[in-house]
Every structure is written in C-alpha cells, then in structure tokens.
C-alpha positions as CSV (number, residue, x, y, z in Angstrom):
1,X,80.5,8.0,-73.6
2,X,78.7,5.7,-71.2
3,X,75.8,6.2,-68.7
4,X,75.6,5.6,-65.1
5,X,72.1,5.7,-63.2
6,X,70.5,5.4,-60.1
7,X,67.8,6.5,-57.4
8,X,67.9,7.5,-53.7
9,X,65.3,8.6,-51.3
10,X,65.4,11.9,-49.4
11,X,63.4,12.6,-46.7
12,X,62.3,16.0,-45.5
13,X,59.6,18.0,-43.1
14,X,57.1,20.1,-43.4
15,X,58.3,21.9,-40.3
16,X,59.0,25.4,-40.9
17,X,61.5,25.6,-38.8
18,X,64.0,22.7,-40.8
19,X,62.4,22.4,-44.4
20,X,65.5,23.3,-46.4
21,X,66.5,20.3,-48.4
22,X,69.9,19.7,-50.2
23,X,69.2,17.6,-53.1
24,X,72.4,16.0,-55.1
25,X,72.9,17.1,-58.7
26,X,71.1,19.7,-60.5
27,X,67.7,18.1,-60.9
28,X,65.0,18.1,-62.7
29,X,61.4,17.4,-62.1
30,X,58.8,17.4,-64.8
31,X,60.6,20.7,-66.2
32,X,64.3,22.1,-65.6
33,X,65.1,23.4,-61.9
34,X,68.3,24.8,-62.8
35,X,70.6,24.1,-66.2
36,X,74.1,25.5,-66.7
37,X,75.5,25.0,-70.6
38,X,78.5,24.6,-71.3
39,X,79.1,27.8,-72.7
40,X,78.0,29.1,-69.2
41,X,74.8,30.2,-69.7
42,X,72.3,29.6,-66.3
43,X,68.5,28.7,-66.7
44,X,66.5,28.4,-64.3
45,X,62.4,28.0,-63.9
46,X,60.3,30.9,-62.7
47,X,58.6,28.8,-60.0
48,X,62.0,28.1,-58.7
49,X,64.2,31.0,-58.9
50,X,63.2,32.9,-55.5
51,X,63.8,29.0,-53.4
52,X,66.5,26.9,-55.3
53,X,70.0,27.8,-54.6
54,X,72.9,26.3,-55.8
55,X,76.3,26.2,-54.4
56,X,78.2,27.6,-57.8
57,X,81.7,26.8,-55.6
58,X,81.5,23.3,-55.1
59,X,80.9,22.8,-59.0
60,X,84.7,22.5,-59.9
61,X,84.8,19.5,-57.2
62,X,82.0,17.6,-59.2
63,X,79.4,18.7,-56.3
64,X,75.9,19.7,-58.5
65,X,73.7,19.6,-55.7
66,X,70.8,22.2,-55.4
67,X,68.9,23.4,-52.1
68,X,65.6,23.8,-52.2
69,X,64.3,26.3,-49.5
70,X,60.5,26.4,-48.3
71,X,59.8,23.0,-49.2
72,X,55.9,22.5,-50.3
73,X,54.0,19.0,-51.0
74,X,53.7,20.2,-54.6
75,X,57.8,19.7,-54.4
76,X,57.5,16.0,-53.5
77,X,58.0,14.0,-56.2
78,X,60.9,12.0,-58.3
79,X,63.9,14.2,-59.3
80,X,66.3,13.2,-62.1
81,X,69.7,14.5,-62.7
82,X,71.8,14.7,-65.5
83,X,75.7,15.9,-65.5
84,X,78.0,15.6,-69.3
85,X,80.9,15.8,-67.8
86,X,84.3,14.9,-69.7
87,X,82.0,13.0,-72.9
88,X,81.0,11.0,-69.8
89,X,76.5,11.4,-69.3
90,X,76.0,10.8,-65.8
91,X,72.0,10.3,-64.6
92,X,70.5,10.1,-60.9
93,X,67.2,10.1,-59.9
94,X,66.3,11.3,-56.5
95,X,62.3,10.6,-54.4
96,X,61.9,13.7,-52.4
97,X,59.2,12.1,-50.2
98,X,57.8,14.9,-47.1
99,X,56.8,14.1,-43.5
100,X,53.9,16.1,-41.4
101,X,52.6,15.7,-38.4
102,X,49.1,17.6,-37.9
103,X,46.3,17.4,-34.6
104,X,42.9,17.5,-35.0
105,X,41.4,19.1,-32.9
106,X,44.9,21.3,-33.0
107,X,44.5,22.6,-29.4
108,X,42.7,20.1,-27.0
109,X,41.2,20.6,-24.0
110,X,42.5,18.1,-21.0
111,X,40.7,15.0,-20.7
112,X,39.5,15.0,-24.4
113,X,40.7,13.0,-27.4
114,X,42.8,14.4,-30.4
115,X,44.0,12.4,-33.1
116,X,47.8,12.7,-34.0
117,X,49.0,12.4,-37.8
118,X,52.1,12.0,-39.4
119,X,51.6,12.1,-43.1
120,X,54.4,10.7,-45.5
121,X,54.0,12.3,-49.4
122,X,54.1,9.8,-51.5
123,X,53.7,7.4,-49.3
124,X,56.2,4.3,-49.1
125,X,54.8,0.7,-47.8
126,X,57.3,-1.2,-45.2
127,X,58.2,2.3,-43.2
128,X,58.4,2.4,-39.3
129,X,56.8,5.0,-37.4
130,X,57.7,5.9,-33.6
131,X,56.5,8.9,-32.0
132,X,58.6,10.8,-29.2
133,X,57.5,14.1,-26.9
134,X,59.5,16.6,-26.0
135,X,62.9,14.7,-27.6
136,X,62.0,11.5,-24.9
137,X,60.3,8.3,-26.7
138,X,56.5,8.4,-25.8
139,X,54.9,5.3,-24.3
140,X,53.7,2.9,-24.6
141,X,54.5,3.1,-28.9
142,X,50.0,2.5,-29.7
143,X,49.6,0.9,-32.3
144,X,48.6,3.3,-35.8
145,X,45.8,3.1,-37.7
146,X,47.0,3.4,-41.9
147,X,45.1,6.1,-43.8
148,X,46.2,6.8,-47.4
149,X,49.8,8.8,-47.1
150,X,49.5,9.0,-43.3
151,X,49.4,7.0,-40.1
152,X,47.2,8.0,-37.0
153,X,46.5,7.2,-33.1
154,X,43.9,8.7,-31.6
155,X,45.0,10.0,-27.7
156,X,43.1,11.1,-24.3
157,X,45.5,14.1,-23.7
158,X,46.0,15.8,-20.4
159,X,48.6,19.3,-20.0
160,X,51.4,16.5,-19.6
161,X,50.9,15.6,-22.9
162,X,51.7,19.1,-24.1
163,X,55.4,19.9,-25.7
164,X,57.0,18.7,-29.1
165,X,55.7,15.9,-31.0
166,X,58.0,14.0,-32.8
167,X,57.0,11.6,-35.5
168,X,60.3,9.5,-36.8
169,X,60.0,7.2,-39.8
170,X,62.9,4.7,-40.4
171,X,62.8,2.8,-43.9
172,X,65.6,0.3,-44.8
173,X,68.0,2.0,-42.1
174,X,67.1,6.1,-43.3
175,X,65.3,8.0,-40.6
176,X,63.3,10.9,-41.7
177,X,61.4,13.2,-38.7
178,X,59.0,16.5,-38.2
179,X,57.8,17.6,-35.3
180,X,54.9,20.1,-34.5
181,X,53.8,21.5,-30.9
182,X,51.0,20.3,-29.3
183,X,48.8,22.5,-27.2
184,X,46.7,21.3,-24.6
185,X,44.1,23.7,-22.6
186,X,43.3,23.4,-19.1
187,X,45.0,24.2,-15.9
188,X,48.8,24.8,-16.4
189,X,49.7,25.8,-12.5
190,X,50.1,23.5,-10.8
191,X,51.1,21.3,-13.7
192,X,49.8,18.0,-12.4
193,X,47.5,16.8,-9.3
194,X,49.0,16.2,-5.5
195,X,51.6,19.0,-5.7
196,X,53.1,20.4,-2.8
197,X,53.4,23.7,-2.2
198,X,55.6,24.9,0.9
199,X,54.9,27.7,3.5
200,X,55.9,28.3,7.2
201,X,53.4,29.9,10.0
202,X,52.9,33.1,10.0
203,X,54.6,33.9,6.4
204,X,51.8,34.3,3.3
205,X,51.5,31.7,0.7
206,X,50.1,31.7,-2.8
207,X,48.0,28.8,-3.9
208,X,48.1,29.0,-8.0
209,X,45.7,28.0,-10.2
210,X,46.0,29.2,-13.7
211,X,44.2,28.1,-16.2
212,X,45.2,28.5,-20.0
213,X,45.3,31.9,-21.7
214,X,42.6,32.6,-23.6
215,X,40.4,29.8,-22.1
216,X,37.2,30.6,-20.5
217,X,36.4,29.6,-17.2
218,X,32.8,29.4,-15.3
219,X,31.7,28.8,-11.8
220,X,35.6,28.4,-10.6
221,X,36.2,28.0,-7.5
222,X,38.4,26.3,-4.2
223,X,37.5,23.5,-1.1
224,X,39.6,22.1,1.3
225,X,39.6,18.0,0.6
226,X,38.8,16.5,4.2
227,X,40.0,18.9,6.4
228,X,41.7,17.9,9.7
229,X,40.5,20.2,11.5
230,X,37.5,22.9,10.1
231,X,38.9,26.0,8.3
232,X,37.6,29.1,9.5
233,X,38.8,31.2,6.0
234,X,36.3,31.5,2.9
235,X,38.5,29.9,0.3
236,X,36.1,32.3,-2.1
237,X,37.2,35.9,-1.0
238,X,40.9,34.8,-1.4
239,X,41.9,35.7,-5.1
240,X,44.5,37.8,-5.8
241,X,44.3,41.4,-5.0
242,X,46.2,42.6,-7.7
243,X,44.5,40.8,-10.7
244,X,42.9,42.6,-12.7
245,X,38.8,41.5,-14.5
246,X,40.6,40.2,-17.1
247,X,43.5,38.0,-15.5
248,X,40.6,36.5,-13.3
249,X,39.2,34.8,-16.3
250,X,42.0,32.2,-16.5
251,X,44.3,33.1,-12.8
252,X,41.6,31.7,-10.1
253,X,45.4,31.4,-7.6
254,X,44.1,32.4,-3.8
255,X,46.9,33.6,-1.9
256,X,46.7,33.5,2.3
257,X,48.3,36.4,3.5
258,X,49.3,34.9,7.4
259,X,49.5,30.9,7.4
260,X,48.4,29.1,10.4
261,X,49.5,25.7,11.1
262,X,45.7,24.6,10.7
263,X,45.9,25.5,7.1
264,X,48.2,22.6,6.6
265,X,45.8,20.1,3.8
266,X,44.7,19.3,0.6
267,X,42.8,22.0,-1.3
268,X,41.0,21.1,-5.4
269,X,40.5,24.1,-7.4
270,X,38.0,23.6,-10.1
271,X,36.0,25.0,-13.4
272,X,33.8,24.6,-16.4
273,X,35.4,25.1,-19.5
274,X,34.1,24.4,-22.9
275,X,31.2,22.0,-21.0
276,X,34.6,20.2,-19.3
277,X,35.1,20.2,-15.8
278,X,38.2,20.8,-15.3
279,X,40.0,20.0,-11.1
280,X,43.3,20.6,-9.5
281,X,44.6,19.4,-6.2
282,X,47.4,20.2,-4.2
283,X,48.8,19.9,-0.8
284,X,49.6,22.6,1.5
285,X,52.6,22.0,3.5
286,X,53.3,24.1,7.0
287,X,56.7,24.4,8.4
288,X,57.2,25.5,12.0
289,X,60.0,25.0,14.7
290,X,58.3,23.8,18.4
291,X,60.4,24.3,21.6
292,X,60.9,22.2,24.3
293,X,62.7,23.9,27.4
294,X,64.7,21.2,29.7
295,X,67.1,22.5,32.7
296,X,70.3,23.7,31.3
297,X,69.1,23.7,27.8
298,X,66.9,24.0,25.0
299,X,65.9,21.7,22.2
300,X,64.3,23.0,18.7
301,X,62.6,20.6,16.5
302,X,62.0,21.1,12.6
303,X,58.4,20.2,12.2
304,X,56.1,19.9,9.1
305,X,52.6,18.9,8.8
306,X,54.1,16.3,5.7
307,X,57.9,15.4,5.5
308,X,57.5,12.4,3.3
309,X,59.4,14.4,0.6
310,X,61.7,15.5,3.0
311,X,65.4,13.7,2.3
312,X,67.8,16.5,4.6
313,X,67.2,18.9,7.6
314,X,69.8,21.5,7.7
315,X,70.5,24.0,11.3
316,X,71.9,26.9,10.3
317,X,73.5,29.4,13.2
318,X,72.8,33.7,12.6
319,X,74.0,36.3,14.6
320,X,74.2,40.5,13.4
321,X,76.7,42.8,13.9
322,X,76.1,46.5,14.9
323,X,76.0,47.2,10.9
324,X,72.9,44.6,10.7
325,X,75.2,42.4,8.6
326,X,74.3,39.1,8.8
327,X,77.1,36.3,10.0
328,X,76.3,32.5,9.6
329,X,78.3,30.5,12.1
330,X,77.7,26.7,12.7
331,X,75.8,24.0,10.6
332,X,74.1,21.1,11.7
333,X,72.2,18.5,10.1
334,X,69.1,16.8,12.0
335,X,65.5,17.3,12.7
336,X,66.5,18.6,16.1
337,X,69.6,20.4,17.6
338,X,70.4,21.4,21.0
339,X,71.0,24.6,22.6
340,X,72.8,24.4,25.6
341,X,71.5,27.6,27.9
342,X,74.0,30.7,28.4
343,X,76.1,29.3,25.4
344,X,77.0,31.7,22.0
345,X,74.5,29.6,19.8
346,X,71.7,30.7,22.3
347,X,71.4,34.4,20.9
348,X,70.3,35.3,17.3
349,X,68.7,33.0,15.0
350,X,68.3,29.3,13.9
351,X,66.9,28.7,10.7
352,X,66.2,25.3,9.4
353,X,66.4,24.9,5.8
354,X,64.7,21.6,4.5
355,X,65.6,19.9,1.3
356,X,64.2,17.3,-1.1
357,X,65.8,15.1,-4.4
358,X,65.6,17.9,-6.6
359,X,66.2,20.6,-4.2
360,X,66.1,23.3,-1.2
361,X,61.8,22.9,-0.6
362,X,61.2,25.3,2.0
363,X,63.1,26.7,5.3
364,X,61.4,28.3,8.6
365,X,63.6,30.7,11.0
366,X,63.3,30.4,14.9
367,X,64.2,34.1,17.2
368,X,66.3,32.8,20.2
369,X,67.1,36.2,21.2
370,X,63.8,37.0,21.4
371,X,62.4,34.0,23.1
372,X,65.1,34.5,25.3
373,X,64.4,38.2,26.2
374,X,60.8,36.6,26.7
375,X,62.1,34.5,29.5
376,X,63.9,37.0,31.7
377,X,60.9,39.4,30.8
378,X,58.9,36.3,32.7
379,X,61.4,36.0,35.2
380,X,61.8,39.5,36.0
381,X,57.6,39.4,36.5
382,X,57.9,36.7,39.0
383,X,60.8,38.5,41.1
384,X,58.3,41.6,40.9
385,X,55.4,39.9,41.9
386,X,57.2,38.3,44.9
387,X,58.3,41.1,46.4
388,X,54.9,42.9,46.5
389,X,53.0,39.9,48.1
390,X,56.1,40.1,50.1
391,X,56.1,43.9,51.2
392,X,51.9,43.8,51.2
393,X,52.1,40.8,53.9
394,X,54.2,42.8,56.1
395,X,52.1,46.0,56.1
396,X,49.2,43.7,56.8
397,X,50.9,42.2,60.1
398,X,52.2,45.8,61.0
399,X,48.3,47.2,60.4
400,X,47.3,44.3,62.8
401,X,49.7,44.8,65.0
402,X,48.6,48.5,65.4
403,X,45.0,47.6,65.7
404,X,45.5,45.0,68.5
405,X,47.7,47.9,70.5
406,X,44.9,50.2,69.7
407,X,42.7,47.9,71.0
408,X,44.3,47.1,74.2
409,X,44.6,50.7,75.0
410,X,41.1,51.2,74.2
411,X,40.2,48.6,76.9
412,X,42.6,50.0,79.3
413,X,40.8,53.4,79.0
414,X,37.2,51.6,80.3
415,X,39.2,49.9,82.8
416,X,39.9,53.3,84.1
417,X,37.3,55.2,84.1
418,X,35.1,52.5,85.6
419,X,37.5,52.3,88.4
420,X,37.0,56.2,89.5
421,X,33.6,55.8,88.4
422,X,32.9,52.8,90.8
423,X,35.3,55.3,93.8
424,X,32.9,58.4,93.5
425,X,29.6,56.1,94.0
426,X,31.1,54.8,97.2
C-alpha cells in the first residue's frame, strides 16, 4: 500500500448566480462531507446534506468528486481527500479560496465616489486583479489599495459607469472571477450629455428626461442653452400630459407637440437630488425640405439645422393607387434631387430619409401633389384676376363713352333752344 499526495487551489464566487463548485474527491474539512465504506454504507454531515451532491455514476470511473451548492465563506477553507482504492490510500488536498466584489455606497448617485471591492477568502499574496464592465476591460486598470483579504479603488461614477462589474484574479496562470451590478442614480434618458434627438417641422417631438426610479427630484426643470433665435414656448408647461403625480417625480421629459424650425438648439434639463445637482443636455435637430422653383423644373433640398452626424441622404419616390396603397418607385441618393416639371416623379411624395454610422436617424416627407395643386390654384387666381381688370376697363371706357354722347347732346339741346329763343326776341 503506498500514498500519493497533493494540493490544488479552486477558485469560486460569491455570485449567486455561479456559486456551485465541483471539488475533486470526496473531501473532508475539519469533519467528514461525505464517506462511503466499503460495505456501502453513505455518511454524510448534517450541515452538508441539503448542498453537497455527489455524482454516484462517475464513481466506477475513479471520479470522487463532490459539488457543493450555495457556496458560503464559512466553506472556504483547505479540503483533504482520501480514496483506499485497490490496497492503494490515495490523499489530495484542495484550498477552496472565494472571490466577492461589494460597493460601498451600493447605489451611488452620479458625480459621487463609491469604493469597489473584490475580496479573496483566504487571501493569497502574488495574485493579479483586473477589473472589467459590462464583459469589456475597464480603463485605465487604477491602481488598488491592499486591505486584509480584499483589494479596493475608490471611483467618481457617472450612469456610464453602471452595468456588470467584473473583478478577475489570475494567480500562477488560474483565473478566478465574480461579478456584481453596479447601480448608479441619476438621469438615465438621455444616457449621456450632447445627444441628438431628431424631429421634422410640424411633427411633435419628445424631449426625455428621466431620472432614476425611486430617486427624488426638486426644483427640476428645462432652458434652452444660447438660443439662436428667442423661443417663444415656456419650456415649464411642457411635461407630459399623460404622467401621472407619481411618474413626475423621476419623468421631467417635455414633449412639443408641433415643431418649428426655430426650435432647432440645445436644451439642459436639471434637478436637486440627494443635495446633488444633477444636468442633462441635448441637441434638438429639425429636418425640413426647402423648394426652389426654376423654369422647367423644381429642385428639393434635404435640410437640417445639424448634419454633422449625417453620413447618407436618401430620395425616395411615393405615389397611391385608388385603394390608398402605397407604391415606392425611384431612389436617389443626394442632399438634393431634381424634379423636372410635368414629369411622373412630379406628383405624390418625396421623402428623404437620412442616415448616420449606426443607423436610419430621422426622415422628413415633401407633398408635390399638393404644392403642385397650390400652383395652378395661384395660376388659375391670376387668369381670374386678369380678366376682371380686363372686363371692368371696358365698362369704364363704354360708361365714358356714354357720358361724353350724353354730354354732347346735352349741349346740342342749349344750342337749340337759344337759337329760337334769340328768333322770337327779334
């Protein structure tokens, strides 16, 4: 009979979500986890019996390994096993070690510092600790401060820094992780300053700002940041008509329910929260399409009060049937297209659809059917008013005509009667 020993390291979380941990052999800590005789008789500690499985299938194939579920820090420790198998005493000892990450404060408000933690039980000098958000490496990798079993960073945190958080300790080539989420409070729409937010004149647009549920706002409010031109709306009396008293405490979104093109800026919403002034900005984008008529032809131009995010300008050609069913004929790419008078692509409707790198952003739709109709109506006006300056200068002349013949005879008349008059004197 001979003896063969030796000792590995496991690694495991605290995270609820992964803290099952297979550990090899039928161990034994302190007092026995689980002991089969060989007789076939099963013991097995009362602390352990609801958690510790083993897999009783995998014991012809010399697998003893036992799974502890719920792992706790009073299971950290060193585990020995031993196996008599075939006059042949085989020993291994096993380190469960466990990983947790923990925030203090645990939920943060924006623009305050929290202090991340990732806590290895019992601790082991020499390991590497990199920390990643959201499954993507956070930088830059601080540099942590070493306190007992646990390493720490203190970090100003803002809603970006919300997600996952991933602590990852490598020792001698073994990696070992746990992760916990990290809750910031603040404003969560729009997620971060300067966004755009897309709208075309005369359509309604809603400008969010939501801050987090649960979190108490005072004295919230909107301005327009250096207006272009002055803005004749009170940004106040804009909320939401359909929130209720209760969604008002954390949804301070306006919504404007006609857009002009002089709405077009930058606009901060803004509130006290926890003695934290919490700000938002975002841009306000207006689409519209501007007409220019030439001779024989018209030429519509895609405008927007900010196209720096623009990449692609897309024409788009819609007529109806009789139904009311849509029919998309020709495409174009450009900021402006052509429309040569009399021609199909001069009835029904041109939309321009305009796109950026991740995407369709926004699309305005211009009537030429109705601006059309609009032009004979004008036309049809001028013909009108022709012919009644027309017909009213010709009654004038016959009017004067008449007068001057009524004149004349008038004088004729005198003529007479003085004539007789002057006879009977003499």
């Amino acid at each position: 009979m001979w003896k063969f020993t030796r000792c590995e390291e496991i690694l495991t979380s605290s995270n609820p979500l992964n803290n099952n941990k297979l550990l090899p052999h039928s161990l034994m800590k302190d007092f026995t986890i689980w002991r089969k005789e060989r007789n076939g008789l099963e013991y097995r500690g009362s602390r352990w019996s609801q958690r510790v499985q083993c897999p009783h299938p995998q014991l012809e194939s010399g697998t003893f390994s036992i799974q502890i579920n719920s792992v706790t820090e009073e299971d950290v420790g060193l585990y020995s096993c031993k196996v008599d198998l075939r006059n042949q005493v085989i020993e291994k000892q096993v380190m469960l070690r466990l990983i947790k990450v923990s925030f203090s404060p645990p939920a943060p408000l924006s623009g305050t510092n929290t202090q991340l933690s990732c806590a290895l039980k019992p601790w082991r000098h020499g390991v590497s600790v990199e920390w990643m958000l959201n499954n993507n490496p956070y930088l830059p990798q601080a540099k942590t401060g070493l306190h007992g079993d646990k390493v720490s960073r203190v970090l100003r945190v803002t809603e970006k820094e919300s997600g996952t958080w991933t602590c990852v300790m490598t020792y001698k080539g073994e990696k070992g992780q746990a992760s916990a989420a990290l809750d910031v409070k603040g404003i969560i729409q729009p997620p971060k300053d300067n966004a755009k937010v897309y709208a075309t004149v005369g359509s309604p647009v809603t400008l969010p700002c939501v801050f987090s549920s649960g979190l108490r706002t005072l004295s919230a409010g909107w301005e327009k940041i250096n207006p272009v031109s002055p803005s004749t709306r009170d940004l106040q009396l804009l909320s939401l008509a359909s929130s209720s008293p209760d969604r008002l405490r954390w949804d301070r979104s306006i919504r404007i329910n006609e857009v002009t093109y002089e709405d077009e800026g930058k606009y901060r919403c803004s509130g006290n929260a926890e003695q934290q002034r919490l700000t938002r900005t975002l841009q306000l984008v207006v689409a519209k399409i501007v007409r220019l008529k030439q001779k024989y032809s018209t030429t519509l131009t895609c405008q927007l009060s900010d196209a720096s995010e623009v990449t692609k300008y897309e024409w788009a050609h819609v007529t109806y049937d009789e139904n009311g069913t849509a029919i998309v004929g020709s495409i174009q790419n450009g900021k402006d297209i052509i429309i040569t008078d009399g021609s199909e692509e001069s009835w029904g409707e041109w939309t321009c659809s305009f796109y950026g790198q991740d995407g369709l952003l926004g699309n305005v739709t211009y009537n030429t059917h109705l601006m059309s109709g609009l032009s004979g109506q004008k036309s049809s006006s001028a013909s009108n008013n022709t012919a009644t300056v027309f017909g009213l200068s010709f009654l004038l002349i016959v009017l004067l005509l008449i007068v001057a013949q009524m004149y004349k005879n008038r004088q004729r008349v005198k003529i007479t009667k003085f004539v007789i008059l002057k006879k009977r004197i003499e």
